[in-house]
C-alpha positions, 0 to 999 in steps of 0.5 A: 133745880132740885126740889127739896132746895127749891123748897128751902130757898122759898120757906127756909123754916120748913122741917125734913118732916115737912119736907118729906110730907110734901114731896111724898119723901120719908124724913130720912130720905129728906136727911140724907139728900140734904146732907149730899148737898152740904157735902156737893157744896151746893148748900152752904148754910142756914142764916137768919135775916135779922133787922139789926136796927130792930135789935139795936145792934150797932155795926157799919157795912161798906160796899167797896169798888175795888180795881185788880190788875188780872194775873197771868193763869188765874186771871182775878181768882188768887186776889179775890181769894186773899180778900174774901179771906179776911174776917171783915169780908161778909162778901166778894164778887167779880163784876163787870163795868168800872170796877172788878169787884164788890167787897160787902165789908162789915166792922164795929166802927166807921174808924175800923173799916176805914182802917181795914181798907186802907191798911188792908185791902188797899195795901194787897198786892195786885189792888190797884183803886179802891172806892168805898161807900158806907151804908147808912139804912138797910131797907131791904135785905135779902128780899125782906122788907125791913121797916114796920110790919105795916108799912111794906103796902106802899108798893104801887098798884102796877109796876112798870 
């Protein structure tokens, strides 16, 4: 991997700066290989983790299964292109086993993610079953802890 995004992916808040003084690299050297990255597509954006429930920021996210009929030439990329599309859509992966994907969908209400699968997701040509499970906590997201500060020490003294 390379290392300045071996970097960023283990302390995201780090400057080019302080980049460059680790790696032994001049800011600008720092500047420009991010910049190759952004235009490579291998370094998409920056987002912050926030704990919604912390900023008492009401939404509802659903985890949705989702059956495809594959299609001759792209197989499962044009549905799953037309779903990914749609701005309620936070994200979309093709998986193994029951179902063919993973729809991670994001709405202000349970009534209006409810309506967007059953008016829009379901209604696609090429989905064949949905099945939809609405989160109800995040304890944990994207490898942080979301609960009190102090409570992350209840993990065991051995893992199995």
């Amino acid at each position: 991997m390379n290392k300045i995004l071996k970097l960023i992916t283990e302390d995201e808040s780090l400057s080019p700066d302080q980049i460059g003084e680790i790696l032994g690299m001049n800011k600008n050297d720092v500047e420009k290989e991010l910049i190759k990255l952004k235009d490579d597509n291998i370094l998409l954006g920056w987002r912050p983790i926030l704990n919604q429930e912390a900023l008492g920021q009401e939404f509802v996210r659903a985890v949705i299964e989702v059956k495809i009929s594959p299609e001759r030439e792209d197989g499962f990329d044009r549905v799953s292109k037309r779903i990914s599309q749609f701005n309620e859509v936070e994200s979309c992966y093709l998986m193994s086993g029951g179902y063919d994907l993973l729809v991670v969908v994001k709405g202000d209400t349970l009534h209006k993610v409810a309506a967007f699968v059953s008016e829009k997701l379901a209604t696609l040509s090429g989905v064949l079953s949905t099945g939809t499970h609405f989160l109800l906590r995040a304890y944990k997201e994207q490898g942080y802890y979301l609960g009190d500060k102090g409570q992350g020490s209840d993990k065991p003294a051995i893992t199995p």
